[in-house]
BAKOL-723280 format. One record per atom (N, C-alpha, C): residue in three letters; atom name; z, y, x. Coordinates in Angstrom, 3 decimals. Atoms other than C-alpha are relative to their C-alpha. Layout:
N
NODE type atom       zz       yy       xx
NODE  ALA   CA        Z        Y        X
...
! end
This chain:
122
NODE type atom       zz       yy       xx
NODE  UNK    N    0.436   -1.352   -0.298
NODE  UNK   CA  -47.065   79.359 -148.344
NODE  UNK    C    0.431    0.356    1.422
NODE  UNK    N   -0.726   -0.416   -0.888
NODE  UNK   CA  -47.064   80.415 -145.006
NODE  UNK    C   -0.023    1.594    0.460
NODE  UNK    N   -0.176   -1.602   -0.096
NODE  UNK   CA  -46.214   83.872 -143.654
NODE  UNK    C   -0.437    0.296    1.618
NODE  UNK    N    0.766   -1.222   -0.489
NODE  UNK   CA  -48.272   86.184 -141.515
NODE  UNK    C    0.767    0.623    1.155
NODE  UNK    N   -0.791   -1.036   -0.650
NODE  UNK   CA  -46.792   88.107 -138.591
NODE  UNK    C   -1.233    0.422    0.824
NODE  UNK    N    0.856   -0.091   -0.726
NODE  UNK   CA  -50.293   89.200 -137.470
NODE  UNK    C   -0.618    0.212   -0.899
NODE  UNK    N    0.474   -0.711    1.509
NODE  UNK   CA  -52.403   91.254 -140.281
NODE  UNK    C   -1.727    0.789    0.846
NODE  UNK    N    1.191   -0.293   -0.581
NODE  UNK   CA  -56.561   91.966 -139.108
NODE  UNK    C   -0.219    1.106   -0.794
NODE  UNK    N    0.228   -1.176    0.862
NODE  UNK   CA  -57.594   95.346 -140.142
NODE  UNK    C   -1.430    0.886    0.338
NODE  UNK    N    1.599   -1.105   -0.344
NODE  UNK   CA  -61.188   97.536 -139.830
NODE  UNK    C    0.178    1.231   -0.456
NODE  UNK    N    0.002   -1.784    0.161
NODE  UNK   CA  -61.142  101.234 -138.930
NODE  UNK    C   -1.267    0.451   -0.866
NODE  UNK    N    0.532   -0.527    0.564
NODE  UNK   CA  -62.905  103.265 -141.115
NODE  UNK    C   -1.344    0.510    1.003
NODE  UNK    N    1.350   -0.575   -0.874
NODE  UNK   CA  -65.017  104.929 -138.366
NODE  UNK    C    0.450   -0.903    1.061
NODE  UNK    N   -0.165    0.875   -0.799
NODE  UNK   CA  -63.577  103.174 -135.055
NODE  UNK    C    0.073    0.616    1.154
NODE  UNK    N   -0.539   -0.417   -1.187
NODE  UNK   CA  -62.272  104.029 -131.435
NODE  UNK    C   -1.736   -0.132    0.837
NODE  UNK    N    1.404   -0.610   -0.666
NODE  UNK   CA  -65.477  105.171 -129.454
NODE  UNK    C    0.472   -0.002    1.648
NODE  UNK    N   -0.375   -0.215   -1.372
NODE  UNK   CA  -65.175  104.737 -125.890
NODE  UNK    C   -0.664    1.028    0.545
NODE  UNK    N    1.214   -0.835   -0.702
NODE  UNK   CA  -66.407  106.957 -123.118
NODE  UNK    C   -1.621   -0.327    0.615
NODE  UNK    N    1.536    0.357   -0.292
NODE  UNK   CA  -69.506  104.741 -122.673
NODE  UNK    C   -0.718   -0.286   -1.642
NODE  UNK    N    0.973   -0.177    1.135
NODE  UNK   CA  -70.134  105.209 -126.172
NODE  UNK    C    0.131   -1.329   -1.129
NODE  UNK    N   -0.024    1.368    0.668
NODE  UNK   CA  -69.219  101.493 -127.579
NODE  UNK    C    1.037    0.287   -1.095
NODE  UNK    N   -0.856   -0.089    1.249
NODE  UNK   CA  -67.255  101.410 -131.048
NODE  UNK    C    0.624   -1.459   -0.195
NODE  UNK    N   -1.077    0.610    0.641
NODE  UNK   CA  -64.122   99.681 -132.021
NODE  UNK    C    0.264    0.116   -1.042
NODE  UNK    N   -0.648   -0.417    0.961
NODE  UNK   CA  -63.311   98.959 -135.247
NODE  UNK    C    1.073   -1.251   -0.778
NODE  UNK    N   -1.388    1.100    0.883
NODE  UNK   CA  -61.437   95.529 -136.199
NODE  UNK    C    0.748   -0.313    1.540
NODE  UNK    N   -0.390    0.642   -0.753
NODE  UNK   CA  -58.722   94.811 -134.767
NODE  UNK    C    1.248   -0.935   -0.707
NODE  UNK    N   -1.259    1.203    0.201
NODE  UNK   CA  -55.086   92.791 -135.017
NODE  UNK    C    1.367    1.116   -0.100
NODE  UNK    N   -1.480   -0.599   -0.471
NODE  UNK   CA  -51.271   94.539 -135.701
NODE  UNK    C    0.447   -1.099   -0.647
NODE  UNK    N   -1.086    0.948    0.445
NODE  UNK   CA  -48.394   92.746 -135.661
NODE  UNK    C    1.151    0.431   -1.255
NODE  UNK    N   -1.098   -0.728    0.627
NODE  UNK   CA  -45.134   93.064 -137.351
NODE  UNK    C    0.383    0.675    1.242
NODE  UNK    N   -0.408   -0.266   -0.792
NODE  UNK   CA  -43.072   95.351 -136.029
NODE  UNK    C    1.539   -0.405    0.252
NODE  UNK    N   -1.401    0.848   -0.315
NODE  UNK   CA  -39.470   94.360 -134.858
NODE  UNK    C    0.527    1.594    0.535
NODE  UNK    N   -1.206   -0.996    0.115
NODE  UNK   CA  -36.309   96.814 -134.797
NODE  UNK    C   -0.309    0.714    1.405
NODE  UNK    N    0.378   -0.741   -1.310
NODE  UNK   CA  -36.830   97.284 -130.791
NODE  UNK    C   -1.139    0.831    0.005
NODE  UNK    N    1.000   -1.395   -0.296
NODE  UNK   CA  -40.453   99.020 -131.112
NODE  UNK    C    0.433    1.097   -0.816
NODE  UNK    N   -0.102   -1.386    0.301
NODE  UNK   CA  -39.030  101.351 -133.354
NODE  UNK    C    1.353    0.652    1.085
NODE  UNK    N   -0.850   -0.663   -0.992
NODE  UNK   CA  -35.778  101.866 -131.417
NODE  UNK    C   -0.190    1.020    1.389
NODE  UNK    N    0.980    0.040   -1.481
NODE  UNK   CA  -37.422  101.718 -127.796
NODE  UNK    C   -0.725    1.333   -0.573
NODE  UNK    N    1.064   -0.824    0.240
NODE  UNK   CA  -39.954  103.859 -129.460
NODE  UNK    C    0.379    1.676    0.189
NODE  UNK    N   -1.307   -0.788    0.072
NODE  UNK   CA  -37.130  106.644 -130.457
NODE  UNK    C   -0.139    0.838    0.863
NODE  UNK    N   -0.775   -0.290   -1.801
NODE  UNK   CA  -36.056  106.828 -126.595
NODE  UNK    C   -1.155    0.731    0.079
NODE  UNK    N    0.882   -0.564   -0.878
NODE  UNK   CA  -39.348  108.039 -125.517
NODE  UNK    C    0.270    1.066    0.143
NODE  UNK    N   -0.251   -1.673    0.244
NODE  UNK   CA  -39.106  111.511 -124.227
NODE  UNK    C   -0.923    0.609   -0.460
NODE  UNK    N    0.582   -0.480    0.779
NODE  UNK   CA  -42.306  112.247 -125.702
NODE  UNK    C    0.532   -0.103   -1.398
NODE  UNK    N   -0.239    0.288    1.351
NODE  UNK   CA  -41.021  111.225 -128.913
NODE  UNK    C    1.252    1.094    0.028
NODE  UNK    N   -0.957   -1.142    0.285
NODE  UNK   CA  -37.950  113.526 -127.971
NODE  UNK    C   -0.114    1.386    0.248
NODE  UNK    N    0.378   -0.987   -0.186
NODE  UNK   CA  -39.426  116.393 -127.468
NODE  UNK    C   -1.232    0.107   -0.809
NODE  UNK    N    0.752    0.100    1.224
NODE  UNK   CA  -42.060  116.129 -130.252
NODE  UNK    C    0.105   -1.339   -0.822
NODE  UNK    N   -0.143    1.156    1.029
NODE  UNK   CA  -40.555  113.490 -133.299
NODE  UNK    C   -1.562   -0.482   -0.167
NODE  UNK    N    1.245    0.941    0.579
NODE  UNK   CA  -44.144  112.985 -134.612
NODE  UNK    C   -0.671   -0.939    0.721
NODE  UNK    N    0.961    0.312   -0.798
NODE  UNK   CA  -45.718  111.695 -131.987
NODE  UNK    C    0.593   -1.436    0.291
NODE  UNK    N   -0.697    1.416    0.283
NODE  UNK   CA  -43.189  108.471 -132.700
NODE  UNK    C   -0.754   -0.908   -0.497
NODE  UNK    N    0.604    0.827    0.892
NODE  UNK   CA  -45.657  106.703 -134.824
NODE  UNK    C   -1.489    0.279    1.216
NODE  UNK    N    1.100    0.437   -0.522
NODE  UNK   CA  -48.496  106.907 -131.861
NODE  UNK    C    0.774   -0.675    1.075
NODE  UNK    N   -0.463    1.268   -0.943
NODE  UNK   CA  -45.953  104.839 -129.417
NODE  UNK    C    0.380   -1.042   -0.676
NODE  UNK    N   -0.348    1.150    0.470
NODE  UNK   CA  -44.838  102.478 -131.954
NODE  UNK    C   -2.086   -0.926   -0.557
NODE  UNK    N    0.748    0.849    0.637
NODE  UNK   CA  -48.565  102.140 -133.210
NODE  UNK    C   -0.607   -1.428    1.368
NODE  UNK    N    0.619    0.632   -1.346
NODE  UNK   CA  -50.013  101.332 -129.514
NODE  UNK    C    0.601   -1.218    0.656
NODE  UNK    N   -0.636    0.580    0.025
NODE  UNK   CA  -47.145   99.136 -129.449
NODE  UNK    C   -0.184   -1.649   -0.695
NODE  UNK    N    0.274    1.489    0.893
NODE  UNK   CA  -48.130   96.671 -132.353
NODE  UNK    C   -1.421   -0.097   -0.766
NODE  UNK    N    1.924    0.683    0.059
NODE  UNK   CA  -52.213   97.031 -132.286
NODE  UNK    C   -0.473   -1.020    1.171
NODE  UNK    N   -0.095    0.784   -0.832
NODE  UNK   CA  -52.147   93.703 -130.704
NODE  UNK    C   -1.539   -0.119    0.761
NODE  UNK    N    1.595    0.521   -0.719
NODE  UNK   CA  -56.396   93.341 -130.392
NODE  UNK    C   -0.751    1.544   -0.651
NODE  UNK    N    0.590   -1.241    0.241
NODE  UNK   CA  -58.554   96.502 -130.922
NODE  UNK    C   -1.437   -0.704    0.530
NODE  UNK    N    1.454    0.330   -0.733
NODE  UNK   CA  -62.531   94.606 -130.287
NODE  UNK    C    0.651   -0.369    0.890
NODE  UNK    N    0.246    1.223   -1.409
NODE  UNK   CA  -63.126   93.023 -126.743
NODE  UNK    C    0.957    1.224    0.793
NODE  UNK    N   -0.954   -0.561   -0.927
NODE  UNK   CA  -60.710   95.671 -125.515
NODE  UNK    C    1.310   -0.616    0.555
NODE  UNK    N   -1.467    0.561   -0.368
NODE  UNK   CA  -57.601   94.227 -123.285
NODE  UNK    C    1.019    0.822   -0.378
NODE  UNK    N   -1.446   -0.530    0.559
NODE  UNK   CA  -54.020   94.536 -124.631
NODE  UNK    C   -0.317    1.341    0.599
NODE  UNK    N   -0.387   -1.465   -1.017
NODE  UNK   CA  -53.133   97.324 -121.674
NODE  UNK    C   -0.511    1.202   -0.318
NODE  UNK    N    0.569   -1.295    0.427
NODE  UNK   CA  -55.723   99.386 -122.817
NODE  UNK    C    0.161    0.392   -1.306
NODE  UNK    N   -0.597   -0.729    1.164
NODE  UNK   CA  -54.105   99.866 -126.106
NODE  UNK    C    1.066    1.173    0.208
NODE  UNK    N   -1.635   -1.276   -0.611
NODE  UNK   CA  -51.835  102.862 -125.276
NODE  UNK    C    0.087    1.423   -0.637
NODE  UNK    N   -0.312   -1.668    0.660
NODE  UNK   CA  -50.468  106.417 -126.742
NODE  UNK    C   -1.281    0.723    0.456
NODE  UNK    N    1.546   -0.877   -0.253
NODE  UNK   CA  -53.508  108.049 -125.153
NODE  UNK    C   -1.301   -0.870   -0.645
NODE  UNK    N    1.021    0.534    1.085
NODE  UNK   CA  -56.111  105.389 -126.803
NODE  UNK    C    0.246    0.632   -1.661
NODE  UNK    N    0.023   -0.107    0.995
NODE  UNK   CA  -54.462  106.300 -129.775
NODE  UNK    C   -0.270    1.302   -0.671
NODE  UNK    N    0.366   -1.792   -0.538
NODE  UNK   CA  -54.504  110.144 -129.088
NODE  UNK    C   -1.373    0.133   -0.496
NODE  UNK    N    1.335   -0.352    0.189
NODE  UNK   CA  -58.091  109.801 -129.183
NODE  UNK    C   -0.717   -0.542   -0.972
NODE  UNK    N    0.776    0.544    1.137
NODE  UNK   CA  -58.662  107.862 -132.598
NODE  UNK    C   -0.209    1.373   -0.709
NODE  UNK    N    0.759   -0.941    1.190
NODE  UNK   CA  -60.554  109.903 -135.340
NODE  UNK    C    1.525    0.022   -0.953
NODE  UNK    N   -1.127   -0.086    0.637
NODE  UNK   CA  -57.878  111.358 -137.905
NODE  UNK    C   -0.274   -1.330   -1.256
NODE  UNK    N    0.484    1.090    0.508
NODE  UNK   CA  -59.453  108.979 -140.219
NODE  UNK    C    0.461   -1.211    0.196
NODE  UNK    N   -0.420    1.526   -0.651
NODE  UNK   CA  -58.741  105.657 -138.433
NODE  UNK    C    1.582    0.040    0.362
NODE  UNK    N   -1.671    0.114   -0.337
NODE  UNK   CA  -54.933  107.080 -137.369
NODE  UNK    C    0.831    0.220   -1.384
NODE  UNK    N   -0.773    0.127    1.309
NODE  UNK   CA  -54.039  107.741 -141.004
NODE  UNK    C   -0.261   -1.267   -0.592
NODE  UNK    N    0.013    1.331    0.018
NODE  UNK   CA  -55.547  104.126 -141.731
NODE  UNK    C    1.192   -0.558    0.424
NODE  UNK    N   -1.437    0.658   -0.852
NODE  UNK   CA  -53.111  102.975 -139.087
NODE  UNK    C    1.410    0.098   -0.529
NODE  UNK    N   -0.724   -0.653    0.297
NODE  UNK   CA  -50.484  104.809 -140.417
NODE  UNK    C    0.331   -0.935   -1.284
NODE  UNK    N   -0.461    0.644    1.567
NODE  UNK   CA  -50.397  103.452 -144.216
NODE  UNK    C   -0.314   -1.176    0.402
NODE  UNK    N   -0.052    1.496   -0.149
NODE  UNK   CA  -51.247  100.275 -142.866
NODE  UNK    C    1.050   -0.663    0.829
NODE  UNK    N   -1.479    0.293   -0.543
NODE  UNK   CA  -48.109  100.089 -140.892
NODE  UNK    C    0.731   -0.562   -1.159
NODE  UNK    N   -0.824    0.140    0.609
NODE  UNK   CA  -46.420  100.982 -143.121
NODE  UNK    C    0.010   -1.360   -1.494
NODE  UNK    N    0.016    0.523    1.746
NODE  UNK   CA  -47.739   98.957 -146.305
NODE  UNK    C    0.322   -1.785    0.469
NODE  UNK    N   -0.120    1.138   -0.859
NODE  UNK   CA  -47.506   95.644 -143.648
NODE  UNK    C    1.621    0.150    0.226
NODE  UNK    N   -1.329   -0.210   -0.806
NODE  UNK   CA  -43.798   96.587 -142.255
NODE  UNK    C    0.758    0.465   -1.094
NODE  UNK    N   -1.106   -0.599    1.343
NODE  UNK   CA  -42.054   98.457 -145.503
NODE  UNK    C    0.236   -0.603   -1.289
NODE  UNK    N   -0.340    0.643    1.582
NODE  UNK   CA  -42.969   97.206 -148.898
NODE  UNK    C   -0.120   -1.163   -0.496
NODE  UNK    N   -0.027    1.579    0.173
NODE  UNK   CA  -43.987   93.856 -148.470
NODE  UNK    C   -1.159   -0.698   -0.883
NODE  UNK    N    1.324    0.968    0.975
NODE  UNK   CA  -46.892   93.682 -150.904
NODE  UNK    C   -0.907   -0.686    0.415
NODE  UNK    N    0.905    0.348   -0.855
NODE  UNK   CA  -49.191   93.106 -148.762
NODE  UNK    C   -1.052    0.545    0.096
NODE  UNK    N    0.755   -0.963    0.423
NODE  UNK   CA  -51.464   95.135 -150.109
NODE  UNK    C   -0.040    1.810    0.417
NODE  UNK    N    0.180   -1.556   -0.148
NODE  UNK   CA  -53.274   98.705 -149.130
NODE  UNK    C   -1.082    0.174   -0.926
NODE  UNK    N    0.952   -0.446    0.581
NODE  UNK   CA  -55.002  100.974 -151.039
NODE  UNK    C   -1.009    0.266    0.488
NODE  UNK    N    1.612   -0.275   -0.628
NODE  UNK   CA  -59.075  101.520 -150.750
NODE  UNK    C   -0.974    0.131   -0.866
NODE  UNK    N    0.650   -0.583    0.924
NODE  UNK   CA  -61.521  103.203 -152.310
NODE  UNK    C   -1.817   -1.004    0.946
NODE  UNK    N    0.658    0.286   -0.091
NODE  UNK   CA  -64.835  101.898 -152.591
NODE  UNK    C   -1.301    0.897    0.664
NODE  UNK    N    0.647   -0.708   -0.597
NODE  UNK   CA  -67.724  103.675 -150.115
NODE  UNK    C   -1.193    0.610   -0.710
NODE  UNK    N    1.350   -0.429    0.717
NODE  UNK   CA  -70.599  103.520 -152.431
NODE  UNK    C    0.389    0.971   -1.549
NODE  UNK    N   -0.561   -0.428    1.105
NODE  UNK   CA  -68.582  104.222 -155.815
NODE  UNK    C    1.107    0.869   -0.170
NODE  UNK    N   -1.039   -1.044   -0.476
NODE  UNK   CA  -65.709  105.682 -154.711
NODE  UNK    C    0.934   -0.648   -1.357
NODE  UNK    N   -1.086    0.451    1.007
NODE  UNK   CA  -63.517  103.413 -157.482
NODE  UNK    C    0.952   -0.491    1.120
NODE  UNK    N   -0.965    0.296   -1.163
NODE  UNK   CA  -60.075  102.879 -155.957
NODE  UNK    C    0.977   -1.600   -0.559
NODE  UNK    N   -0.598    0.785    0.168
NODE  UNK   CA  -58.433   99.790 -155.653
NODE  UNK    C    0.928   -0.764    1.067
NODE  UNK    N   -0.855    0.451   -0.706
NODE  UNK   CA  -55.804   97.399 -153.985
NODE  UNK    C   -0.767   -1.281    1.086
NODE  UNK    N    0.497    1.563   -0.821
NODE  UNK   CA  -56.966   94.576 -150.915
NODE  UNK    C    1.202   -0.601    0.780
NODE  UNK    N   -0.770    0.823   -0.434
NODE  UNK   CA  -54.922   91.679 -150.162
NODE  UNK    C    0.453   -0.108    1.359
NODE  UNK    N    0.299    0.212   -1.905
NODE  UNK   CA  -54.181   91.853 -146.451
NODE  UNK    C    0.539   -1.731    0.188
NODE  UNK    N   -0.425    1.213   -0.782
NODE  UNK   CA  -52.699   88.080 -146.943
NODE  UNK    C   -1.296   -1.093   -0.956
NODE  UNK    N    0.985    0.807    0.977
NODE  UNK   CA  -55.551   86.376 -149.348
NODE  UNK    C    0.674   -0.075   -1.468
NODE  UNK    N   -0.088    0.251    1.810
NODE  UNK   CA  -53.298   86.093 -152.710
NODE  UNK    C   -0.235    1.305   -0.581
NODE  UNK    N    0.461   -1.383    1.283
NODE  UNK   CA  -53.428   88.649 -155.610
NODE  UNK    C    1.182    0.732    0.074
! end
């Protein structure tokens, strides 16, 4: 069995550039003790806590589409749909906290909810 430190994921709606092109699969990593630490420090982050979880995300969305790393950043992320940043969000976390591997997802046409593998087993 081997283990994962790199988890592919598809936004619900998808990062929209200003010429109009849509992003929606991309790549996060794990995250490691420093992006949250590092993350911490920011003075945005110290002067508004929440805004901690859009430098750690921009941090470990390694591929976002044909977009380069660099242009992953707190302001790309600023401008995802609430949709795609609460994606991000439980998919952090369900990748980085509990270990199942697994996130929840409801089906588009049926709307039945169920669990998907993010590593291929059950």
């Amino acid at each position: 069995m081997s283990f994962s430190t790199e988890h592919p994921f598809t936004l619900p709606i998808g990062y929209i550039d200003g010429d109009g092109n849509r992003y929606q699969n991309g790549v996060m990593r794990l995250a490691t003790a420093a992006d949250e630490i590092l993350s911490a420090k920011d003075m945005r982050v110290q002067s508004n806590p929440a805004y901690l979880v859009v430098i750690i995300l921009s941090k470990v969305i390694t591929e976002l589409g044909k977009l380069p790393k660099e242009e992953i950043t707190p302001k790309l992320i600023e401008k995802l749909f609430v949709s795609d940043f609460s994606y991000l969000r439980s998919f952090y976390e369900e990748i980085n906290r509990n270990g199942k591997g697994k996130i929840p997802a409801t089906c588009p046409k049926c709307e039945n909810r169920f669990e998907v593998s993010l590593n291929g087993s059950d």
